[in-house]
RORO-212836 format. One record per residue (C-alpha): residue in one letter; x, y, z. Coordinates in steps of 0.2 Angstrom, whole numbers, padded with zeros to 4 digits, always signed. Layout:
N
aXYZ...
***
This chain:
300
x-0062-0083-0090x-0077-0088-0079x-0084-0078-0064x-0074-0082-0047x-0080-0082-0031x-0080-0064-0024x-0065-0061-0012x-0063-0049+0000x-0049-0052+0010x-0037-0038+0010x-0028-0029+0025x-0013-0035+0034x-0015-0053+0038x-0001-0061+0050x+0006-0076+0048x+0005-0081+0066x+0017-0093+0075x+0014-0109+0081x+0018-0109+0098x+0028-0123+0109x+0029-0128+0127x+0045-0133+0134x+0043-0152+0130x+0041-0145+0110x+0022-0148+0111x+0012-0137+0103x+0004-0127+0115x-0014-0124+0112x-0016-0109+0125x+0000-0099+0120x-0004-0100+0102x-0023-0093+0106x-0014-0078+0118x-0002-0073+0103x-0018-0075+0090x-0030-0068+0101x-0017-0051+0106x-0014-0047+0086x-0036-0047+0083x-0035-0034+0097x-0023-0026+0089x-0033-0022+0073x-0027-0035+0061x-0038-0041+0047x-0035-0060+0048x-0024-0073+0053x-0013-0085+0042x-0009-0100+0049x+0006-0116+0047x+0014-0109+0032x+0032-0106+0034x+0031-0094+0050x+0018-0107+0058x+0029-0120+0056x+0017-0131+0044x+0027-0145+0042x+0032-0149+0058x+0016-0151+0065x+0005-0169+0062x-0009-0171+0055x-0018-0169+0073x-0009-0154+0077x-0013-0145+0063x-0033-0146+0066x-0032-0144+0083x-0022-0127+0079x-0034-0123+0068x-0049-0127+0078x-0041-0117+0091x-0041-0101+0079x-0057-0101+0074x-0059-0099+0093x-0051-0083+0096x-0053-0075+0078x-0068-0064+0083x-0076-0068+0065x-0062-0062+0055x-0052-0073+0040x-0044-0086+0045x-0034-0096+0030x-0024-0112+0034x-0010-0116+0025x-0011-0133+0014x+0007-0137+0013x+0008-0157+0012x+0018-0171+0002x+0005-0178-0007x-0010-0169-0017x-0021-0185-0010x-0018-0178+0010x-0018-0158+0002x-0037-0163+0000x-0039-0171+0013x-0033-0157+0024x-0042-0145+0012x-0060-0153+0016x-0055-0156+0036x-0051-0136+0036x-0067-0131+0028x-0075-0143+0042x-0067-0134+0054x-0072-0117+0051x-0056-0110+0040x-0062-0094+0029x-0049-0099+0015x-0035-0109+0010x-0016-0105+0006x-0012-0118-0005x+0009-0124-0005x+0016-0135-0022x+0017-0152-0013x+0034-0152-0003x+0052-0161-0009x+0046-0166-0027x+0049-0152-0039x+0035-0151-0051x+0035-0148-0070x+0020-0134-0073x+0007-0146-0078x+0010-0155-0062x+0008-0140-0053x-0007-0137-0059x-0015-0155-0057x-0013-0153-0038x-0019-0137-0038x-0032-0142-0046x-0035-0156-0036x-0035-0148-0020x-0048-0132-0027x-0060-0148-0031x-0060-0154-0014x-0066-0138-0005x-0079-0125-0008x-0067-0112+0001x-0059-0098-0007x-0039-0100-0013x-0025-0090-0011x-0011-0099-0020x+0007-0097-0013x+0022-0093-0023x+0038-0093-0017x+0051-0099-0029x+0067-0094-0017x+0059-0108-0002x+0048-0120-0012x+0061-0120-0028x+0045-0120-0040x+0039-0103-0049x+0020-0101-0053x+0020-0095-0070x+0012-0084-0078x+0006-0097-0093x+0001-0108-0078x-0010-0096-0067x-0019-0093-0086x-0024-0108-0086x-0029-0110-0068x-0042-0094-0071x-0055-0105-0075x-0054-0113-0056x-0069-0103-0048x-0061-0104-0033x-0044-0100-0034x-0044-0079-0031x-0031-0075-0023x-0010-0076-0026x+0001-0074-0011x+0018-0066-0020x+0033-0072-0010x+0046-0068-0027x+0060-0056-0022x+0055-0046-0037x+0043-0035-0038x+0041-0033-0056x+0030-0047-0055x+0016-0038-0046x+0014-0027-0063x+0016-0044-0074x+0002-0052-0064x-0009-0035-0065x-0006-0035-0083x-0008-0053-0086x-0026-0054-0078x-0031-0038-0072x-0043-0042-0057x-0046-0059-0060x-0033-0063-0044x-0033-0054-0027x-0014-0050-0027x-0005-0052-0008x+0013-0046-0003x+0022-0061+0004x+0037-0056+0006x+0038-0042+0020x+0054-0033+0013x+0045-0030-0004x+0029-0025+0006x+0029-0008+0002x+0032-0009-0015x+0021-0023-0017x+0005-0011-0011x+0008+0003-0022x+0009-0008-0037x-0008-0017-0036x-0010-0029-0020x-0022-0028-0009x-0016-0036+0008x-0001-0043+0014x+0005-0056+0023x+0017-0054+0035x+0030-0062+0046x+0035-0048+0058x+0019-0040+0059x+0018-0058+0074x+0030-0044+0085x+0026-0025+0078x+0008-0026+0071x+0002-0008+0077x+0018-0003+0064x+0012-0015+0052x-0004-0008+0051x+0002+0008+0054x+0011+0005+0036x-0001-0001+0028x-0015+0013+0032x-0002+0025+0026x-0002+0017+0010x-0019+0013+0008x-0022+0034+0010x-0009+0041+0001x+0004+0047+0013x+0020+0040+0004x+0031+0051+0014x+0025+0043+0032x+0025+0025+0024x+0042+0029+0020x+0047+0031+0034x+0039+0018+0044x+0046+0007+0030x+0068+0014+0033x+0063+0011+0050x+0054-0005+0050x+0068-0013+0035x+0080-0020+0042x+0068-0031+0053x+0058-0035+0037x+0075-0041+0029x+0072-0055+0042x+0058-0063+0034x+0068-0066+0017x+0082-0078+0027x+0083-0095+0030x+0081-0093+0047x+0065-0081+0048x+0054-0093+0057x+0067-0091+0071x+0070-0074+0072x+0051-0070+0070x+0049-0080+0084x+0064-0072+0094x+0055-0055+0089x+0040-0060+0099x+0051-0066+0112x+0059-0048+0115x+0042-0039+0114x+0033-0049+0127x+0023-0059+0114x+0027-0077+0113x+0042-0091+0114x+0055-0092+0103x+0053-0111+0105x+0055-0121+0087x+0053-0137+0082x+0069-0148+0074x+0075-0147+0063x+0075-0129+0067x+0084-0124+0080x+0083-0106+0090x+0096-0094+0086x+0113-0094+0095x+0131-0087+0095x+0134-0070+0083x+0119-0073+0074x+0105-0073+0089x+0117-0056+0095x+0115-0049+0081x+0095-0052+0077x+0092-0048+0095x+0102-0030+0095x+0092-0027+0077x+0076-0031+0087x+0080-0019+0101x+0086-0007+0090x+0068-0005+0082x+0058-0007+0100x+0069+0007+0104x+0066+0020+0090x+0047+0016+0084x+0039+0027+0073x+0024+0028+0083
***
């Protein structure tokens, strides 16, 4: 396997909202207040437009204007965009465009709605690594995006000097240990999934990135500190409490009760963009009373 580039992204890295106005327009300002109040907060970095920030909904425009507008308010620390496009000809495109724009890395999606077979796979991932001279941190999440990185298919990516990091979005956290096992520390392993967080960090990764961290990061942080010293019995029990929250971030609908989560603690709007639509009826009752529930009893 060839050297990679060195990678030291690790922490707890947010993957931070797009905000709206009330006409749906994204709305510059609110996006920088919501960024700006989670750096203060201690995080290490900031994710942007993957599935929390609303990617895909945003054009072409939007998404450098949001980008442009994090660089802005990071304070220096990582920002990584999210490369989640139809075609690997505008993934590169955007890839380059984000460099320009002062991204730190890139989380790079399979190109949406066609499934690929593994060596399409990883053709566009090649593709787009080619473009840029930024640092990758490829995305798997089989349950949303209904393709699996393999094993056999990351193998033969290690040769991409670029590629260093593996977002891990699968339900199962076996896989941490296969990927460990597999290529030791050739990949800078991240929790994607925020119900599989803690399990996720004992077992070998190194950050994680995280939906509701957007409306509890000093918990988040708090979890993750925990871990990183030892003190299982204090992550524990930041994890039973935080749970039922971080459940969230495995539904269909976790973009919109993220964002109703930042609603309740005084954060942001939980303003989507269609085809989502905010939460209503028994469902918004029932997010909303597991929302208040954890504001009301924090570990802190």
């Amino acid at each position: 396997m060839s050297h990679s580039l060195p990678c030291t992204w690790s922490g707890v890295f947010p993957a931070a909202t797009t905000q709206f106005d009330s006409a749906l327009q994204v709305d510059l300002p609110a996006t920088q207040r919501v960024q700006r109040a989670l750096v203060e907060e201690g995080v290490h970095g900031l994710v942007l437009m993957g599935t929390v920030g609303e990617g895909n909904s945003l054009s072409a425009e939007e998404k450098r204007a949001v980008l442009k507008a994090a660089v802005e308010v990071a304070g220096g620390l990582p920002v990584i965009v999210g490369v989640s496009e139809f075609t690997t000809a505008t993934a590169a495109i955007f890839a380059r465009d984000a460099e320009r724009l002062g991204a730190a890395g890139l989380m790079v999606l399979p190109a949406m709605v066609y499934v690929p077979t593994p060596a399409e796979l990883e053709h566009h991932f090649r593709t787009v690594a080619a473009a840029t001279a930024l640092p990758i941190m490829l995305y798997n999440n089989p349950p949303s995006y209904r393709v699996n990185i393999e094993i056999s298919t990351l193998a033969r990516l290690a040769d991409v000097p670029n590629i260093v990091a593996i977002k891990e979005s699968a339900a199962d956290s076996r896989r941490f240990t296969d990927l460990v096992n597999a290529f030791g520390d050739r990949f800078v392993l991240f929790a994607g999934l925020d119900d599989v967080a803690f399990e996720a960090l004992v077992l070998g990764a190194e950050g994680w990135v995280s939906g509701l961290t957007n409306a509890f990061p000093t918990e988040s942080l708090q979890l993750y500190e925990a871990l990183r010293s030892g003190d299982l019995a204090r992550a524990r029990r930041i994890y039973r409490w935080f749970m039922p929250l971080l459940h969230l971030d495995a539904e269909h609908d976790l973009v919109q009760s993220i964002k109703l989560a930042e609603q309740i603690m005084g954060r942001g709007s939980e303003r989507v963009r269609p085809p989502r639509l905010p939460l209503s009826g028994e469902r918004r009752a029932a997010v909303v009373a597991m929302i208040e529930r954890a504001r009301d009893t924090r570990p802190a």
